[in-house]
C-alpha positions in Angstrom: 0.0 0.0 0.0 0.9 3.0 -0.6 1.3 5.4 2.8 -1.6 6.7 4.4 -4.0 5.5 1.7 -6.4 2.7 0.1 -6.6 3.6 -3.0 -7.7 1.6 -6.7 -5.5 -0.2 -9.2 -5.9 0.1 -13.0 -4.1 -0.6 -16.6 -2.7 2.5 -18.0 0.3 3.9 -19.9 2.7 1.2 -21.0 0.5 -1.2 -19.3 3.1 -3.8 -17.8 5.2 -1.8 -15.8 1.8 1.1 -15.0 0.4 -2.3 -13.6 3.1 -3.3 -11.4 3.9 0.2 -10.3 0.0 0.4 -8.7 -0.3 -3.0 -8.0 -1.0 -3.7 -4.1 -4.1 -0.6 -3.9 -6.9 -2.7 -2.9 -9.9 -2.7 -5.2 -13.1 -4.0 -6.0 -16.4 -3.2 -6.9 -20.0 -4.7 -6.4 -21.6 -5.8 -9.6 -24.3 -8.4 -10.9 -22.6 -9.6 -14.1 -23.9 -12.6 -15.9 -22.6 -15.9 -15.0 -21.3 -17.4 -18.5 -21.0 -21.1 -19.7 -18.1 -23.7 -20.5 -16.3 -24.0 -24.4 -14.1 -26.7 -24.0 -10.8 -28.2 -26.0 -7.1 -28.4 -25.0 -3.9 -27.1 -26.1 -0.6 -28.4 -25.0 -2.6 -29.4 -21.8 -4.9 -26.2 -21.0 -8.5 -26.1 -21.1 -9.2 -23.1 -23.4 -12.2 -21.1 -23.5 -13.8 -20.4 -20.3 -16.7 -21.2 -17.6 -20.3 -19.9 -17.0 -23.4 -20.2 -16.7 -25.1 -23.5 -14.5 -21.5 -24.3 -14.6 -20.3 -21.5 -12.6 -23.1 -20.7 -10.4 -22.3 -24.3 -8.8 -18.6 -23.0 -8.4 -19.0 -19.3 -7.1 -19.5 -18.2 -3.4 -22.6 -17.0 -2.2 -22.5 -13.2 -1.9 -22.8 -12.0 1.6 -22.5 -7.8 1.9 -20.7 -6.9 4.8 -22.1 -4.8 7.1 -19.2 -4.2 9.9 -18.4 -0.5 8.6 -20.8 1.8 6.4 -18.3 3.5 4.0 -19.4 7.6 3.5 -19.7 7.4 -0.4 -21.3 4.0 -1.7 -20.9 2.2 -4.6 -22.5 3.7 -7.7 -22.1 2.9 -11.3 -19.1 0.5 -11.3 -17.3 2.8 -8.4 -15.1 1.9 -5.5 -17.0 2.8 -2.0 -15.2 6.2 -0.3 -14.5 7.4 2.8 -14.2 11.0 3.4 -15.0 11.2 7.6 -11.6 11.4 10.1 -10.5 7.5 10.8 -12.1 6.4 14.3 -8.8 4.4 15.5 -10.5 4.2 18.8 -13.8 2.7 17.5 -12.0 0.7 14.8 -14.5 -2.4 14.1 -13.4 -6.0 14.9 -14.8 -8.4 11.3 -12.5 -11.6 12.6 -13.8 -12.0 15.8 -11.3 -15.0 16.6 -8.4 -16.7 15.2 -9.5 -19.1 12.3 -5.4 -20.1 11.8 -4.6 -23.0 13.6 -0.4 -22.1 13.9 0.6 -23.9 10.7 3.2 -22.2 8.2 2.2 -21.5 5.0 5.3 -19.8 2.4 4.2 -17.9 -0.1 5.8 -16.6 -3.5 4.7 -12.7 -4.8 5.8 -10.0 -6.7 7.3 -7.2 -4.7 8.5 -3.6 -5.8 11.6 -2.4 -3.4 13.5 -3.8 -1.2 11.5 -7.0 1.1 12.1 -6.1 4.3 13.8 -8.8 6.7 12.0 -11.7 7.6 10.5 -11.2 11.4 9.8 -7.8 11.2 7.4 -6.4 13.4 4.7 -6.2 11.1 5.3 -9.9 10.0 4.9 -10.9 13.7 1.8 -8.5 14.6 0.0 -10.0 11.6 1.2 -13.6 12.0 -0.4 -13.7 15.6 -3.6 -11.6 14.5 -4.2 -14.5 12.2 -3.1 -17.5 13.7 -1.1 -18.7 10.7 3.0 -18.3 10.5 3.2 -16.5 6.9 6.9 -17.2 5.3 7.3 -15.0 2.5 9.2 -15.7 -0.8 9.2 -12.0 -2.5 10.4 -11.4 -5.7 11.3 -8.7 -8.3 8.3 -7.7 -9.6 10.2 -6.1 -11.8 10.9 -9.7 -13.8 8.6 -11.6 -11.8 7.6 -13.3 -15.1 10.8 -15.3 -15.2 10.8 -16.5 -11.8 7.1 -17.7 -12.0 8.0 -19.6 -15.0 10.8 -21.9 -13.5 9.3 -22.2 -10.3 5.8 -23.2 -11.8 8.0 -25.8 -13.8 10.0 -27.5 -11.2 8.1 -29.7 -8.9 8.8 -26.9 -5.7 6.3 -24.8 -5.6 5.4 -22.8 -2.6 2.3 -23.3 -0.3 0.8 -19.9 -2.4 2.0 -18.6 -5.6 0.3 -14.7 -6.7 0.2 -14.3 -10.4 -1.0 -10.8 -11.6 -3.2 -11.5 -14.7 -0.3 -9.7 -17.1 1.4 -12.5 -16.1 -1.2 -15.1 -17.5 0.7 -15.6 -21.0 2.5 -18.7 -22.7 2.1 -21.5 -20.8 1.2 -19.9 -17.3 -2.8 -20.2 -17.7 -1.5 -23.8 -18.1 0.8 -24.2 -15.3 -1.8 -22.4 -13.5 -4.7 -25.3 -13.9 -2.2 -28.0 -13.6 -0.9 -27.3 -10.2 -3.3 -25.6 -8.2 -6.2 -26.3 -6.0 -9.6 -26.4 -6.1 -11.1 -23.9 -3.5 -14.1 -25.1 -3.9 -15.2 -26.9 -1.4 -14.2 -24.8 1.3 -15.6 -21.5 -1.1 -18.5 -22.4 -3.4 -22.1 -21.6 -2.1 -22.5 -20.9 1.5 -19.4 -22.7 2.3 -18.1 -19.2 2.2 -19.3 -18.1 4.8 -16.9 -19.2 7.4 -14.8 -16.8 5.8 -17.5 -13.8 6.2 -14.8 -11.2 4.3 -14.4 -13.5 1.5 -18.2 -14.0 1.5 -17.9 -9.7 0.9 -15.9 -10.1 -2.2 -18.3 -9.5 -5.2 -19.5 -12.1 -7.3 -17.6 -10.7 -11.0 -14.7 -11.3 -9.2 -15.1 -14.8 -8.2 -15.6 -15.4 -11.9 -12.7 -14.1 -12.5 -11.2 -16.6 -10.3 -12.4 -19.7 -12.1 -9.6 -21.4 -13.9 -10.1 -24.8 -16.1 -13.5 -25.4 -14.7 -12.3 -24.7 -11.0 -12.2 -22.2 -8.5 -8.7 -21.7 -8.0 -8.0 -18.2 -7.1 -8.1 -16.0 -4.6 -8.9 -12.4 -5.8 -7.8 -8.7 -5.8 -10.9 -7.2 -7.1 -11.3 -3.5 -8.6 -13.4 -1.5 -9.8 -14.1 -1.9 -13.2 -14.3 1.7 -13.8 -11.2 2.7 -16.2 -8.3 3.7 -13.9 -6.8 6.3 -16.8 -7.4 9.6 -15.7 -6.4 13.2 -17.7 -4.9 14.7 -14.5 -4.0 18.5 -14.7 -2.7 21.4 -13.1 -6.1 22.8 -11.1 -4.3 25.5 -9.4 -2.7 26.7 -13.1 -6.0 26.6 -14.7 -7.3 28.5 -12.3 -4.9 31.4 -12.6 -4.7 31.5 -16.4 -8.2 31.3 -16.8 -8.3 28.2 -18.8 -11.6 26.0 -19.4 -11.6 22.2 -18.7 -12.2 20.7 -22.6 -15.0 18.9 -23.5 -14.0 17.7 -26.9 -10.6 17.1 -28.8 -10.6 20.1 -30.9 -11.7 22.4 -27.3 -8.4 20.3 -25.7 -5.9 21.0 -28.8 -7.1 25.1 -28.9 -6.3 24.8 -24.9 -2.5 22.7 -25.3 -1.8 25.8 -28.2 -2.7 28.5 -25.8 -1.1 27.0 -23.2 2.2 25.9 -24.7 5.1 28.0 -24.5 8.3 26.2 -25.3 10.7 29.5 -24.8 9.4 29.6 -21.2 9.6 25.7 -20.8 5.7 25.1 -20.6 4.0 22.7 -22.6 0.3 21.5 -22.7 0.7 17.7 -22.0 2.8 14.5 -21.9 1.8 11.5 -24.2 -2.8 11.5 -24.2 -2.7 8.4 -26.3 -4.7 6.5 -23.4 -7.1 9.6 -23.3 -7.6 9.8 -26.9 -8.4 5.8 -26.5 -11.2 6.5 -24.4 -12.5 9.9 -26.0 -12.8 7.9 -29.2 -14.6 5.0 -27.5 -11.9 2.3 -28.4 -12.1 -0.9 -27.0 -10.0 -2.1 -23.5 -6.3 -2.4 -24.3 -6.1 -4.3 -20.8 -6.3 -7.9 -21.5 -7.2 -9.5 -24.6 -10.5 -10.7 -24.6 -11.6 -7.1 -23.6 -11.0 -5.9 -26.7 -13.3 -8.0 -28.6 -17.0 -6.9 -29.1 -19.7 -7.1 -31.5 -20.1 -4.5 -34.0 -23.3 -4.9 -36.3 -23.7 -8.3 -35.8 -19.2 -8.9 -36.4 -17.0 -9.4 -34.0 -14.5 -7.0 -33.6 -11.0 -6.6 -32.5 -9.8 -3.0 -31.4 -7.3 -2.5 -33.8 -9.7 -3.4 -36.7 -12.0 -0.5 -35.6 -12.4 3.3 -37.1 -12.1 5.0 -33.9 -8.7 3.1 -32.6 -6.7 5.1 -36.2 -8.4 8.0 -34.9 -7.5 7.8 -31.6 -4.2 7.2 -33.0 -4.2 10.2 -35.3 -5.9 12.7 -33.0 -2.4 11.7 -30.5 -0.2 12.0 -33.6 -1.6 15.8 -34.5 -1.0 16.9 -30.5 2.8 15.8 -31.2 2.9 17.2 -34.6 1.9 20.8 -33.2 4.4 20.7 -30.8 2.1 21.1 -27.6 3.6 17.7 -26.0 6.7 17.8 -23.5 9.7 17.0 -25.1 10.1 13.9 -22.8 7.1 12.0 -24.3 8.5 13.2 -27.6 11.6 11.0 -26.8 9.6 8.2 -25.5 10.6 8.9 -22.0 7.1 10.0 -20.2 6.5 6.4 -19.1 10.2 5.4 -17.7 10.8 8.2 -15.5 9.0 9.6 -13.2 7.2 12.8 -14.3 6.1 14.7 -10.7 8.8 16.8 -10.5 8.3 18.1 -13.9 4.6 18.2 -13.1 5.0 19.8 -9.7 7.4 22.6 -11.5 4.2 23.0 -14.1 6.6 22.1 -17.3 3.4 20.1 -18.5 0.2 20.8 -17.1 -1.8 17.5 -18.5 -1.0 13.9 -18.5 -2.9 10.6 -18.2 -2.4 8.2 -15.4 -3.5 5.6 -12.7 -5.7 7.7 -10.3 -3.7 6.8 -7.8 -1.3 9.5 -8.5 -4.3 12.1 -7.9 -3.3 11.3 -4.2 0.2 10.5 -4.6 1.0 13.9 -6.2 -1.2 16.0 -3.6 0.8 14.0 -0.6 4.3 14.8 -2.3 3.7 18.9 -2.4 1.6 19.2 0.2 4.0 20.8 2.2 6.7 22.3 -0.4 4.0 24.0 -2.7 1.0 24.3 -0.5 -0.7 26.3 -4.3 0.0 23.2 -6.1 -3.7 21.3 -7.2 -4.1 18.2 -8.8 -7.0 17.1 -9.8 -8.8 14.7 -12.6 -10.4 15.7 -15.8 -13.7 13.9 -16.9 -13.2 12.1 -19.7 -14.8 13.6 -23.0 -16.5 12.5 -26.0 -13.5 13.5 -29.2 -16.8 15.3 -30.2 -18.1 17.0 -27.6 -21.1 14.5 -26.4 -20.8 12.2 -23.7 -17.8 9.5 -23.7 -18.2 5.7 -24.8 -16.3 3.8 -22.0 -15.4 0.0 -22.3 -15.1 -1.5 -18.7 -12.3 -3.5 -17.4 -11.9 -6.7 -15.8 -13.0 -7.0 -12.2 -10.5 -8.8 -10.8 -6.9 -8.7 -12.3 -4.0 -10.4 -9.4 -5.0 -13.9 -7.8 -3.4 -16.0 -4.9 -3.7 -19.7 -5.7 -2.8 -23.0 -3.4 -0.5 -25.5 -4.7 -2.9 -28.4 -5.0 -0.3 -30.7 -3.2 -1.3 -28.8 -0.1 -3.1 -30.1 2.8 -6.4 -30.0 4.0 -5.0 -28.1 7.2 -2.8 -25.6 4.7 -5.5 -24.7 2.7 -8.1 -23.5 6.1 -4.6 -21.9 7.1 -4.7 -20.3 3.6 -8.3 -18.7 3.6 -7.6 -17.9 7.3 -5.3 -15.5 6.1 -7.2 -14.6 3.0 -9.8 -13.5 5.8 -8.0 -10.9 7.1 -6.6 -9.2 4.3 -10.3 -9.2 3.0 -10.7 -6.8 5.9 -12.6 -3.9 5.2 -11.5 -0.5 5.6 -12.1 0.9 8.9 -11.8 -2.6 11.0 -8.7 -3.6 12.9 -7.6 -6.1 10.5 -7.8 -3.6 7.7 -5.1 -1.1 9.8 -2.7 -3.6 10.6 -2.7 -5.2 7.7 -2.4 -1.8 5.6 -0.4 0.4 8.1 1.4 -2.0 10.5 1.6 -1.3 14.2 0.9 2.2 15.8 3.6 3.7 17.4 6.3 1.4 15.2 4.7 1.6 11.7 2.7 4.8 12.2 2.2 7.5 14.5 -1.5 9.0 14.6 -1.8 13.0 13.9 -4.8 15.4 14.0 -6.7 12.1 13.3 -4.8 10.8 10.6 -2.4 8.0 10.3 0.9 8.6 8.7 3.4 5.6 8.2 7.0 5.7 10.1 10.3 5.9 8.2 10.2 1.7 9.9 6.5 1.7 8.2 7.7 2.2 4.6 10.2 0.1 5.3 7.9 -3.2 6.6 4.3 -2.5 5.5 4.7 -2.7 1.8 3.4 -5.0 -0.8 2.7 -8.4 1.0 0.2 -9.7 2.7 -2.7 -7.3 0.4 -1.1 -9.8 -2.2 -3.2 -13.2 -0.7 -7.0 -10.9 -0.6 -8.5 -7.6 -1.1 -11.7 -6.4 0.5 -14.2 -4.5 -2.4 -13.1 -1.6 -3.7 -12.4 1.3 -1.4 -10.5 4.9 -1.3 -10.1 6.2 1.8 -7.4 9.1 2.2 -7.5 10.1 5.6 -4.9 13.0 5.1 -6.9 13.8 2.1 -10.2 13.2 1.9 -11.5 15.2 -0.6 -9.3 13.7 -2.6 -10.5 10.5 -2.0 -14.3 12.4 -2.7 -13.1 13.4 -6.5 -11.7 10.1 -7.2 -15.0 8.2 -6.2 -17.2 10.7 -7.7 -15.1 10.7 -10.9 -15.6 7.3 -11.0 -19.0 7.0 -10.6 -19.8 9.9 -13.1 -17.5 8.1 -15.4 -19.5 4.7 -14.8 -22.3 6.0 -16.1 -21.1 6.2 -19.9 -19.0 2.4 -19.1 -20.5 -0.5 -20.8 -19.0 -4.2 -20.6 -17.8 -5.5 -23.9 -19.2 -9.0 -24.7 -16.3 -10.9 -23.0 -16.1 -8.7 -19.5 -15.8 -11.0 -16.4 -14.6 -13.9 -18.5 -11.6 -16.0 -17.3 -10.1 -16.7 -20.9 -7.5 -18.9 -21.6 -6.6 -18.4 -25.0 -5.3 -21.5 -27.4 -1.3 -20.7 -26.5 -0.3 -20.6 -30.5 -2.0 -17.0 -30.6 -0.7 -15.8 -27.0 2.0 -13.3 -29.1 0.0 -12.4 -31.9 -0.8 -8.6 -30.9 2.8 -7.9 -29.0 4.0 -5.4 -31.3 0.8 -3.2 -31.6 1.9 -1.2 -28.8 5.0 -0.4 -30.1 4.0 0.5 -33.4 1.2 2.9 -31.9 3.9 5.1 -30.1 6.1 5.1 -33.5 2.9 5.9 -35.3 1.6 9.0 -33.1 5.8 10.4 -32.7 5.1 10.2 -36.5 8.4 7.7 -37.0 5.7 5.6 -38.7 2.0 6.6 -40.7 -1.7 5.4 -40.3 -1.0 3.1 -43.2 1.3 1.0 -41.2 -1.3 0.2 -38.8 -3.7 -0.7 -41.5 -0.7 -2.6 -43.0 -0.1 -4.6 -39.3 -3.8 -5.2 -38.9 -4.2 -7.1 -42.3 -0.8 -9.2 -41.5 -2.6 -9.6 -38.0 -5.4 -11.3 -39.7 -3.9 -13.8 -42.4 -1.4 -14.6 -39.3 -4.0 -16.0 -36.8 -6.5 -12.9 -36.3 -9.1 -14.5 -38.7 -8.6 -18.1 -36.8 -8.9 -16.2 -33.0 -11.9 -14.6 -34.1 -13.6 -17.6 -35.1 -12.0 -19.1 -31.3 -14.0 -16.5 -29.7 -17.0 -16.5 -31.5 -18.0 -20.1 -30.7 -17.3 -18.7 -27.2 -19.7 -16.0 -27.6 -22.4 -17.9 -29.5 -22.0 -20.8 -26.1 -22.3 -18.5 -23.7 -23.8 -15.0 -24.8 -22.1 -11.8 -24.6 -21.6 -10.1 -21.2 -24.5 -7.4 -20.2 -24.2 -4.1 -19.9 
C-alpha cells in the first residue's frame, strides 16, 4: 500500500510496468454480471475457452455484503465505495472476531517492488499472531517476476501460495496455473463461504474471474471496473490563467496551443494516447478478450475499428503541433517519473493511474501548498458524452498449490480472511499500516506511516485478498471524494464488452499475436511511422491468426452470450 492511503488499481500507460507500479491498492467493486458457460478443448494441456453459466453458479461463493463498517460514499455505477469522515482508530470495528489459523506455516511466493524487508519484522509478527497462521514470505522482483514464475511453476517446488497478476497469465502460465493448483471449492462455493464472512464480501464478477479450467482456484484482488486512466491536470494553473476544462478534442488541442510556450519551458501535456483511446470510444487495451466486441452483428477486435486510427491520429496531430513535453516526444514519459516536472508545471496534463491524484497532492503538500491536482472527466473527441469500455474486475490472484493439505488450505483462507478486511476494522489497519507507534504514528486524526513503516508495510500480505473496492485518504479526503465521484460519473457512460468478467485462456499458439501493436502505436503518433502502417499490421494480424482467434472467440460468444451491460 501506498502510505496513508487505500486507494484503486488500473491498466494504463505502458500497461506492464503502469500495472506493477500500482499493484498492491486494494480494489473491488460490487456488480451483478452474468454468469457465463463452459467451451471446452485443449492445447498443449490447457483447457481453453472459459466457464459460465449452471456451470459457474455451482462453483462461485454465495454473496454476503458486509455490514461491519458503512463507507461515506457507496458504490455507484461501477465505483469503489469512499470514505471521506476522520479515521475512528478508537472505534475501529473487529470483522475476525477469533483466530480461524490454527499455527501452521504456510510460504508464499509474490511479486514485490523495493526492497522485502527482513523476515521477522514487526509487522510480520503483529500479523502472523492476529491470524493464527506463521506467513513465510518468498518476495520477488516484480520487476521480472515473469521469469521467476515460469521456473518455479515448472519445477516440482512450488510454494504453499504462488500470486500471479493477470499480465502474467501468458504462454504457458494459464497452463501451469490449472495443472498445479487447487480447487477452492469446497471450502468457497455456495455458503461454504461463509466461514470466511470477508471472502463472503468479495463481489461475485470477481469470483468469476477466479475460475480457472472449470475450477475455482484463485483467490482475488478485485477492482473497480471503472477505467483507472485519468487526464490529471494542473487545477491550481487553470485556475490562474483562466483556462476551461475541454469537452472535446478540438476544445483540448485550442487549450495545449494556448497553453504551450516552449521558450518559457511550458507545454500542454505528456503522451494522451490512453485519453484519446477512451475519448474515441476504443475498446479495452487491458487484456485480450476485452477488446473483442460485436459490432453490427461482427466481431470486432480493437485495432480493426475506425475510432482506434483515430484515436491514434488525433495523438499523432498533438505531437505534430508541438504542444507535447519534449520527454514524451523521446519516449521517455512512461520510464521516469514525471512529478517533479509536473509539480514545476513544465506540463500541465498527463494521463495516469488515479492513484497518482493522491500520490501527487501527498508529495507537495507541504513544499508548494498552491499546487492542485486534480482529474479531468473524460470527453466524447466530439463533444457529447464518452463511450467507455469496462475492465476486468478482478486482475491479481493468490492460488494454493494443489499438493497442499487440507490443514494448509483452512490456514490459507484464514489468512485470505483478514486481508479481505474492510477498511475501517482492525484487521484492515494492521494489515495496511502496520503497528501504531512502530509503523505509524497517529496526527490530528490521521495516520501517517513511520520511516520503519515504509520500510515493513509494503506489498505483502494485500497480495493473498483484497476487500471491495475502497478509497479512503485520511490526510486527504477530498481527494479520496473526487476520485469516487469521478468514477461514478464516469461509470455511467461504461458499458462491458461481450467478454467482461470472463476468465479466458486463449489456445497458447496466438498468446504473441498482438505484442507489437503497442509499439507501433507510439512510432505511429511520434510520426516515426504513418496510419498506413497500422492498417498494414492489422491485415498481417489477420492472415497470421486474427481471422482463426476470431472464429475461437466467436463459438465462445455464440456458447455463452455476450456479457450485459
Amino acid at each position: 500500500m501506498t502510505p496513508n492511503a487505500a486507494s484503486t488499481s488500473s491498466a494504463g500507460p505502458s500497461r506492464r510496468s503502469f500495472l506493477a507500479s500500482t499493484a498492491v491498492a486494494t480494489a473491488a467493486v460490487a456488480g451483478g454480471m452474468p454468469l457465463l458457460a463452459a467451451c471446452g478443448g485443449s492445447d498443449g494441456g490447457s483447457r481453453e475457452g472459459t466457464t459460465s453459466g449452471k456451470d459457474a453458479r455451482k462453483l462461485l461463493p454465495a454473496y454476503v455484503a458486509s455490514d461491519v463498517v458503512t463507507p461515506d460514499i457507496p458504490s455507484r455505477n461501477g465505483s469503489a465505495v469512499g470514505f471521506t469522515a476522520k479515521l475512528d482508530l478508537a472505534g475501529l470495528k473487529t470483522s475476525v472476531p477469533e483466530k480461524l489459523g490454527k499455527g501452521g506455516e504456510v510460504t508464499v511466493m509474490s511479486p514485490f517492488w523495493g526492497s522485502p524487508p527482513k523476515d521477522g519484522n514487526a509487522y510480520y509478527k503483529a500479523m502472523n499472531d492476529l491470524i493464527g497462521v506463521d506467513v513465510v514470505w518468498q518476495n520477488q522482483d516484480g520487476n521480472t517476476y515473469d521469469q521467476k514464475l515460469g521456473a518455479v511453476l515448472a519445477s516440482s517446488d512450488v510454494p504453499d501460495v504462488v500470486v500471479v497478476p493477470g499480465w502474467n497469465m501468458t504462454g504457458k502460465i494459464p497452463s501451469a496455473v490449472i495443472g498445479k493448483f487447487a480447487d477452492l471449492g469446497p471450502y468457497l462455493s455456495g455458503d461454504a463461504v461463509k466461514d470466511y464472512p470477508n471472502l463472503a464480501a468479495i463481489p461475485t464478477d470477481a469470483w468469476q474471474r477466479s475460475i480457472f479450467g472449470g475450477e475455482l482456484r484463485g483467490l482475488p484482488m478485485p477492482s473497480s471496473y471503472v477505467t483507472g486512466i485519468v487526464p490529471l491536470y494542473r487545477q491550481d494553473i487553470f485556475e490562474k490563467e483562466g483556462y476551461e476544462v475541454p469537452r472535446s478534442c478540438d476544445e483540448f488541442m485550442a487549450l495545449a496551443k494556448d497553453a504551450t510556450n516552449a521558450r518559457a519551458k511550458r507545454w500542454a501535456c505528456l503522451d494522451m494516447k490512453w485519453t484519446a483511446f477512451n475519448a474515441f470510444g476504443v475498446l479495452s487495451g487491458e487484456e485480450k478478450s476485452l477488446g473483442w466486441n460485436q459490432v453490427d452483428g461482427k466481431l470486432l477486435y480493437r485495432i480493426e475499428t475506425d475510432e482506434y486510427l483515430e484515436a491514434l491520429e488525433w495523438t499523432r496531430k498533438l505531437f505534430a503541433a508541438g504542444v507535447v513535453h519534449p520527454d514524451a516526444e523521446l519516449g521517455k514519459s512512461n520510464a521516469t517519473d514525471p512529478g517533479p516536472k509536473f509539480a514545476a508545471g513544465e506540463f500541465l496534463i498527463y494521463n495516469q493511474d488515479s492513484s497518482q491524484w493522491w500520490s501527487r497532492t501527498a508529495e507537495q503538500a507541504n513544499q508548494n501548498p498552491e499546487f492542485k491536482i486534480w482529474g479531468m472527466d473524460v470527453f466524447g473527441h466530439d463533444g457529447g458524452d464518452p463511450t467507455l469500455w469496462a475492465k476486468n474486475p478482478a486482475g491479481i490472484f493468490a492460488f494454493v498449490n494443489k499438493k497442499a493439505s487440507k490443514a494448509v488450505i483452512r490456514d490459507v483462507l484464514a489468512v485470505a480472511n483478514v486481508t479481505a478486511a474492510p477498511y475501517g476494522t482492525k484487521e484492515y489497519m494492521l494489515t495496511n499500516y502496520g503497528v501504531e507507534g512502530t509503523h505509524y504514528a497517529v496526527k490530528d486524526g490521521v495516520p501517517a506511516k513511520t520511516d520503519q513503516g515504509n520500510i515493513d508495510v509494503m506489498n505483502a500480505y494485500v497480495m493473498i485478498a483484497s476487500p471491495a473496492a475502497t478509497i479512503a485518504h485520511p490526510d486527504f479526503p477530498e481527494v479520496a471524494k473526487g476520485q469516487v465521484e469521478w468514477q461514478q460519473r464516469m461509470g455511467a457512460f461504461t458499458r462491458k464488452s461481450a467478454f467482461y468478467g470472463m476468465q479466458i485462456t486463449e489456445p497458447s499458439r496466438w498468446t504473441n499475436l498482438s505484442n507489437d501493436f503497442e509499439q507501433l502505436e507510439d512510432d505511429i503518433i511520434r510520426g516515426r511511422k504513418k496510419i498506413g502502417d497500422m492498417q498494414q499490421a492489422v491485415s498481417d494480424w489477420r492472415s497470421k491468426g486474427g481471422d482463426r482467434l476470431r472464429d475461437w472467440y466467436r463459438k465462445i460468444l455464440d456458447e455463452n452470450g455476450p456479457a450485459a451491460g
